[in-house]
C-alpha positions in Angstrom: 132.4 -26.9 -40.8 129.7 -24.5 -39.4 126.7 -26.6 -40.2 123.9 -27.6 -37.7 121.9 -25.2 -36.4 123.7 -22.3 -38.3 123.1 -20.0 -40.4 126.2 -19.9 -42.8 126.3 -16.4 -44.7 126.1 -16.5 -48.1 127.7 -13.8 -50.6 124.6 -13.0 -52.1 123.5 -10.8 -48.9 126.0 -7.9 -50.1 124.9 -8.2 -53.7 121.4 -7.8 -52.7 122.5 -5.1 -50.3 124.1 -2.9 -53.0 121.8 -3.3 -55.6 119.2 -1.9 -52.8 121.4 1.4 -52.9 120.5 2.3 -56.5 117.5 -0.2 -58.0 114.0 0.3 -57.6 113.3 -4.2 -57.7 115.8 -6.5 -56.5 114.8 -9.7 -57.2 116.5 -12.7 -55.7 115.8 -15.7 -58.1 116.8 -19.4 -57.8 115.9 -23.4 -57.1 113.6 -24.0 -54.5 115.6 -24.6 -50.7 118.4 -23.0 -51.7 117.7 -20.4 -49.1 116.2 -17.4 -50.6 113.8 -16.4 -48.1 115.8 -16.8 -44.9 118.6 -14.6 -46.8 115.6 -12.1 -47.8 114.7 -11.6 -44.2 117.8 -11.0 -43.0 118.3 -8.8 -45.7 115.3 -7.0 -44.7 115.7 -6.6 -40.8 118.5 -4.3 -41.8 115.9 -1.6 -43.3 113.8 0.4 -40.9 110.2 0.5 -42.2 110.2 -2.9 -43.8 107.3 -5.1 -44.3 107.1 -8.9 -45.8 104.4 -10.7 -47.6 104.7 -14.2 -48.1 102.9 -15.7 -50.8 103.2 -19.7 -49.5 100.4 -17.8 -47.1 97.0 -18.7 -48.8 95.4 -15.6 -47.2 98.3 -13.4 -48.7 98.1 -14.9 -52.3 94.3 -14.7 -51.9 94.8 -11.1 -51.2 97.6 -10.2 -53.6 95.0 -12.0 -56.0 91.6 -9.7 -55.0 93.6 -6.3 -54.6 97.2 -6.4 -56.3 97.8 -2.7 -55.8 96.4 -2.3 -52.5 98.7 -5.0 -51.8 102.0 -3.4 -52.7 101.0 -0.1 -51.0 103.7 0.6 -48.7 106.3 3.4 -47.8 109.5 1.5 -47.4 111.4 -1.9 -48.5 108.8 -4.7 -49.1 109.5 -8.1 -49.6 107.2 -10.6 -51.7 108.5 -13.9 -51.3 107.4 -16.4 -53.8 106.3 -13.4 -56.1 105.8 -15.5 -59.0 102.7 -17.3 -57.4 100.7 -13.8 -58.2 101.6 -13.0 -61.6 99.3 -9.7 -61.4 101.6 -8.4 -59.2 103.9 -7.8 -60.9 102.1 -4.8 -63.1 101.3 -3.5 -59.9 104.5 -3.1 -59.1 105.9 -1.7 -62.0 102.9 1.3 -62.0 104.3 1.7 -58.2 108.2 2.0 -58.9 107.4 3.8 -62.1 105.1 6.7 -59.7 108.0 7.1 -57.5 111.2 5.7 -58.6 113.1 5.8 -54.9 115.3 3.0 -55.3 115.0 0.1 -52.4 111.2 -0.2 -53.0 111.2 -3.7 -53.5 112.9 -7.0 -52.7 110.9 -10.1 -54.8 112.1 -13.8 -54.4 111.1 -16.4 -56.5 111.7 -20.2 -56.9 111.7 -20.0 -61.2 113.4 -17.7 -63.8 110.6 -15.3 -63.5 110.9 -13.6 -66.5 110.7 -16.9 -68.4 107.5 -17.7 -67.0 104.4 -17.5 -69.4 102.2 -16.2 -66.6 104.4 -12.8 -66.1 102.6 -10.2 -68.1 105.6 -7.9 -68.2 109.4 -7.3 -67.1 110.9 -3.8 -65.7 113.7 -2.8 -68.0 115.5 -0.3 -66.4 113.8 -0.8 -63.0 115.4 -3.6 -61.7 117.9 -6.4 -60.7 118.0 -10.5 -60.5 120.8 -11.8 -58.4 120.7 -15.7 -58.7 121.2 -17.4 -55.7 123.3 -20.7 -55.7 122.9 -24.2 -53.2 125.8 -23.6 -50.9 129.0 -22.9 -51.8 132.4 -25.3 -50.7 133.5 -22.1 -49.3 130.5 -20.8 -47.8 130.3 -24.2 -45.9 133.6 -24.2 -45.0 133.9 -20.3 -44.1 137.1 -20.5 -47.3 137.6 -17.6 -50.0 135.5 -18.9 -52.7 138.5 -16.5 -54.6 139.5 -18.7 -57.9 137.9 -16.9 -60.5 139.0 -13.4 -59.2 142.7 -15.0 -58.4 143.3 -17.3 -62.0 142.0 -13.9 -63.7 145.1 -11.6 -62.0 147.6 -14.2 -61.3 147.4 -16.8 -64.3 149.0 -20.1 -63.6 150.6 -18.9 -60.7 147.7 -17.9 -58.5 148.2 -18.6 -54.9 146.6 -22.1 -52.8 146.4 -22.6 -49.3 147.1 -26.4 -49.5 144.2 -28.7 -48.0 145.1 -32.7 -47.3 142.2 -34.3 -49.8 142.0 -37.1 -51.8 139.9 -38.5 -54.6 137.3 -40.3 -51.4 136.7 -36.7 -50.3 136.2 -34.9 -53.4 133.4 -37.6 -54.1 132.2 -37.0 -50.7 131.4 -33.5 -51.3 129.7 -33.7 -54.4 127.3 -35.9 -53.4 126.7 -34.0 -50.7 125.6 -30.8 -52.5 124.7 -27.7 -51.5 121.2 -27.2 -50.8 121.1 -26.1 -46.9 119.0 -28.6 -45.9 121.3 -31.5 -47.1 124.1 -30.5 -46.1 123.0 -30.3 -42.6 121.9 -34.1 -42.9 125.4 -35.7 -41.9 123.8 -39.4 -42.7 123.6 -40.0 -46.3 120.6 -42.4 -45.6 118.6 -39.3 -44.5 120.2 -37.0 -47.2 118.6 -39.3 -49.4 115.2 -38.8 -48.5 115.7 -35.0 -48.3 116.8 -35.2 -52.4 113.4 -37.7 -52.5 111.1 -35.0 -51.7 113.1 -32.5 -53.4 112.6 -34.1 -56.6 109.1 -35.5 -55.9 108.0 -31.4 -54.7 109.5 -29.8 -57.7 107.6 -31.7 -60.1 104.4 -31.9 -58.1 104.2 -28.3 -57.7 107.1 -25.8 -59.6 106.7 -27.7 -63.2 103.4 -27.6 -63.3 103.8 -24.1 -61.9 105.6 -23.4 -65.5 104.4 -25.6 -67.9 101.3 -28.1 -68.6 103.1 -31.2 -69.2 100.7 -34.7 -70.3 102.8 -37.2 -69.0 105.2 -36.5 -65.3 106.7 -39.9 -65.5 108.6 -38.9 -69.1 109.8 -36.0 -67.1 111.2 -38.0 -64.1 112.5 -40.8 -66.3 114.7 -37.6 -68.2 115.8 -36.0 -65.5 117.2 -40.0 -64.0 118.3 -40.4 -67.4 120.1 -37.0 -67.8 122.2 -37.6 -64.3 123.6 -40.1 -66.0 125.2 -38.3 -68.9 126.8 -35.3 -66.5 129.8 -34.0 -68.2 128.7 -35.0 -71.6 127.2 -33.1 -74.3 123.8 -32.8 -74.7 122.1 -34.9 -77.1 118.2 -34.5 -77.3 117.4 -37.3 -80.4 119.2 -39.8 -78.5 117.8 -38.8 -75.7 114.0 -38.9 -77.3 114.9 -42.3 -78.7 116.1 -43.4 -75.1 113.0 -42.4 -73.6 110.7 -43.0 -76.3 109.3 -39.6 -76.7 109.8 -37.0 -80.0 113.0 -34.9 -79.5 110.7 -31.2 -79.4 109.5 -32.7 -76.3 112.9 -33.4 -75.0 113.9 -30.1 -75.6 110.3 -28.8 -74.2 111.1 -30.8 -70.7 114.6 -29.3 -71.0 113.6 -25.6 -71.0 111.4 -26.3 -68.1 113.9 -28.3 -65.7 116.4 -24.9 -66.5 113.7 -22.8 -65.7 113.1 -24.2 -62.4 117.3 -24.2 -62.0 117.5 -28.0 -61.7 120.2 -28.3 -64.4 122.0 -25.2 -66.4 123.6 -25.8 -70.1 127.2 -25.0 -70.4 127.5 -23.1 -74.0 130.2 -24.3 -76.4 132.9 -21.7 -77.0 134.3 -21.2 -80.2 136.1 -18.2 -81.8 137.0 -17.6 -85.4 140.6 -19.3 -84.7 138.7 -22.6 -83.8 136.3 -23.2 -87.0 136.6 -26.8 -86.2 134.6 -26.4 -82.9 131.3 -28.6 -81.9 128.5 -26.2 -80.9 126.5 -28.4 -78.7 126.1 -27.4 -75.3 127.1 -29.8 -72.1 124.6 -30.0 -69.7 125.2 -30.0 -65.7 122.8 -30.4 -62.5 123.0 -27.3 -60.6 124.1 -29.4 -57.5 126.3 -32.2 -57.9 124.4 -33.8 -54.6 121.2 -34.3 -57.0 123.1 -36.1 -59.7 124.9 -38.6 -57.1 121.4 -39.3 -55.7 120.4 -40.3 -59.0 123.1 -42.5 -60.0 123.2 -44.8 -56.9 125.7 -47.5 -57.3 127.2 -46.0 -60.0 131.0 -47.7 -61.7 133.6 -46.3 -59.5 134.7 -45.5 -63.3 132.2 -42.6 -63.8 132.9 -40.6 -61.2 134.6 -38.3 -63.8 131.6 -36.7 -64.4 130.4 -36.2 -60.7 133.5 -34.4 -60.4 133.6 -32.3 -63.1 129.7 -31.6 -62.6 130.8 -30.4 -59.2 133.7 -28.1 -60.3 131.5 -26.1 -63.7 128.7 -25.7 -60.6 131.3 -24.4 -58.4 132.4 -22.0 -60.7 129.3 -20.8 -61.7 128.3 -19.7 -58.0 131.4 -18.2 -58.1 130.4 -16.1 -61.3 127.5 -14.0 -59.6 129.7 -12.7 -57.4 133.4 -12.5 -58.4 134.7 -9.5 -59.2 135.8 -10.3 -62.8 132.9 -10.4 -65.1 133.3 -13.5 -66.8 131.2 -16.3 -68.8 131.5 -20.3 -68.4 131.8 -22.3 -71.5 133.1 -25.9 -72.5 135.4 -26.7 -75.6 135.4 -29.8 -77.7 136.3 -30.2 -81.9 135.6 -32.6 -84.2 139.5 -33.9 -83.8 138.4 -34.9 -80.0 140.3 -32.2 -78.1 138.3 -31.1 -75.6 138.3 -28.2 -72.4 136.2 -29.2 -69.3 135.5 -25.5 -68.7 136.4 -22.1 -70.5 136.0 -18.9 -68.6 136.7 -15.7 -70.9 136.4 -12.6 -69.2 135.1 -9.2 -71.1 138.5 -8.1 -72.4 138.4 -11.7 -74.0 141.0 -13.2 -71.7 140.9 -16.8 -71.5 141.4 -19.3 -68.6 140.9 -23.2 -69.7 140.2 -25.6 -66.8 140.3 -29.3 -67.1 138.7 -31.6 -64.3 140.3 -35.2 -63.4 139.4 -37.2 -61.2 142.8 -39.1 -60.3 145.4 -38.2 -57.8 148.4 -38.2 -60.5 148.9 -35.6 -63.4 150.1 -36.9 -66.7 151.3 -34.2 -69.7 148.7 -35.9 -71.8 146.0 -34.4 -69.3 146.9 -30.7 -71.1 146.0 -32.1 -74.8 143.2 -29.6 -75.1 144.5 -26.7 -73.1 147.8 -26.6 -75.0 145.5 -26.6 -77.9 143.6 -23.7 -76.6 146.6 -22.2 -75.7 147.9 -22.1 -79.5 145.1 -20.6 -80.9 144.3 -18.1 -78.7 147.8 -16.7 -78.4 147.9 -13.7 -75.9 144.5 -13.7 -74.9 145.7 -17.2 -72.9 145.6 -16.1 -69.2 146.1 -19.8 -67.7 145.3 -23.7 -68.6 144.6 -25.5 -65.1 144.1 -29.4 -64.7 141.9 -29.5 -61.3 142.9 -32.7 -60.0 142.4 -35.1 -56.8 145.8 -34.5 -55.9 147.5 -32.5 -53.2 150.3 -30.6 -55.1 150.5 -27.5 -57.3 152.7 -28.4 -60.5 153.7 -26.3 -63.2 153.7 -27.8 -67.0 154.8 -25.3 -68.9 154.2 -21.4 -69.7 150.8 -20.4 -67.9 149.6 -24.5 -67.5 149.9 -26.0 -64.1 147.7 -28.8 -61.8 146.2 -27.4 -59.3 144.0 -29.4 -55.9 140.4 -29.3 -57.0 140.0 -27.6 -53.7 141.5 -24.5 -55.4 138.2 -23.6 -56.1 137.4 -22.5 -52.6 140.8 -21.9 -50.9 142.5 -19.8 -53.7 143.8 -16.3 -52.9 144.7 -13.4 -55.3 148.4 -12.1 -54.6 148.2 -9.7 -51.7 149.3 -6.6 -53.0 153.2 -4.9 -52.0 153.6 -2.8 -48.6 154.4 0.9 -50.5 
């Protein structure tokens, strides 16, 4: 593993790097520490002409503040890290890009979902493009494919895995270690620990407030504690108002606000008009699996099911903003109690099911709800996969096999035949 003291590519860079061919903004959007400005200014030493502005730089903000325009006056690529600090900038952009529409004008980062931000006077249909950027991928640490999505979607069931010798112990391992850069550089989970700490302490001393006046920070900490708890479950906000003692608007409220600032992302319930008997509530997961461990020290070896399947929906949806196959993350559950860990359905309404457990065995009772799936989707089934702690791949059936967990990163697509 290419850790300390290295800088480990991310896929993002190309994403940013084509959008720059043929987009006026690019903006590069996501939790704080994930790494968006180092990956902006290697982005940017590529371009001839480039400038930066960083907006952690009281002189800069005061600046961008005084003289917006003046301030985004330049010739070639600029870079404004931390854009959303200076919400006047962004009209001044906009009258800039919309003067002389040159695409690669602009590269903006920021540490919130910008346009959800009260404080942004106005978007740029047409002129731009966000590209989310992720904690650390298993295969960007580990230099692997990071091809699952791309390879389930061409080869079904059957899609090629270079085999890995992990257990349930090492699964674990990874998902509390995350992927924010900074963590996973810490190799002792004592000092890990302290980096999650200030994490959590610095995002609600500085981004929440940044998005939203809240009364009282200690009903916000107490949710998010109380939420790491219920990974892999759906989302309930009266019982969580009545946990906490607060009215459920105000769960919801503290909800929005710990999305906005990419803490935790809710996994939509999939339903089609075959499956009337589906639930609707979402299923809420921590955008890195290393944050929910932190919070559940000491947890019951017995609910580590939900670490793990915390850590695969996050997996995959890193995986989303850059596979090749344009494809959505749901979750599947009915009032009967069958259930799907994760549906991905592509745009021509393909469907792959994917069911997370954390044991090293397979049992045909682990396929209840894909075989479901499977039935009432008909063709539109692509493949039903039980991720599992295990070390074999096992078919159970037409398109349904157990696959390693470690899939996820080391997965292939079939190469293609010598003509």
């Amino acid at each position: 593993m290419r850790v300390a003291g290295d800088y480990l590519p991310r896929r993002a860079a190309e994403l940013i790097r084509d959008a720059l061919e043929d987009t006026r903004v690019v903006v590069v959007t996501g939790a704080r520490q994930v790494g968006k400005s180092t990956l902006a200014e290697l982005v940017l030493r590529q371009y001839s002409g480039s400038t930066a502005r960083f907006l952690d730089d009281p002189v800069a903000r005061a600046a961008a503040r005084e003289d917006p325009v003046r301030f985004v006056r330049h010739d070639g690529l600029m870079l404004i890290d931390e854009v959303q600090r200076v919400p006047d900038l962004w009209l001044a952009i906009k009258h800039t890009v919309d003067r002389d529409p040159r695409p690669g004008r602009f590269l903006l980062t920021g540490s919130a979902r910008l346009l959800a931000l009260r404080s942004i006077p106005d978007a740029l249909p047409g002129r731009s493009e966000t590209i989310e950027l992720w904690p650390l991928s298993q295969g960007e640490i580990d230099g692997a494919a990071d091809g699952f999505v791309d390879a389930v979607f061409a080869s079904g069931a059957d899609l090629r895995v270079e085999p890995e010798e992990m257990h349930q112990k090492d699964y674990l391992a990874r998902a509390a270690r995350g992927g924010y850069p900074e963590a996973v550089r810490r190799a002792a989970p004592r000092r890990r620990a302290r980096f999650f700490d200030g994490y959590l302490s610095d995002i609600l001393a500085r981004d929440v407030k940044q998005v939203a006046d809240i009364e009282r920070a200690s009903d916000m900490r107490r949710l998010i504690s109380l939420l790491a708890t219920q990974v892999g479950g759906l989302l309930n906000a009266s019982r969580l108002a009545n946990d906490l003692r607060i009215s459920a608007p105000t769960v919801r409220n503290y909800l929005g606000i710990l999305e906005t600032i990419y803490l935790v992302r809710l996994v939509p319930a999939w339903s089609a008009n075959a499956t009337t008997r589906a639930i609707a509530t979402p299923k809420l997961i921590f955008v890195d699996s290393g944050m929910a461990a932190h919070l559940t020290p000491g947890a019951p070896e017995g609910s580590c099911g939900g670490l793990l399947e915390n850590f695969v929906l996050s997996e995959l949806s890193r995986q989303l903003t850059w596979s090749r196959t344009s494809a959505q993350l749901y979750h599947y559950r009915d009032r009967d109690n069958y259930e799907v860990d994760g549906v991905l359905e592509d745009n021509t309404g393909q469907i792959v099911g994917i069911e997370v457990k954390a044991t090293e065995t397979v049992r045909a009772d682990d396929f209840r709800g894909l075989r479901l799936l499977q039935r009432r989707v008909g063709s539109h089934f692509r493949a039903g996969l039980v991720l599992y702690c295990g070390t074999q791949q096992l078919s159970f059936g037409e398109a349904l096999s157990c696959v390693p967990i470690s899939a996820l990163w080391t997965a292939h697509e079939p190469a293609l035949p010598i003509r």
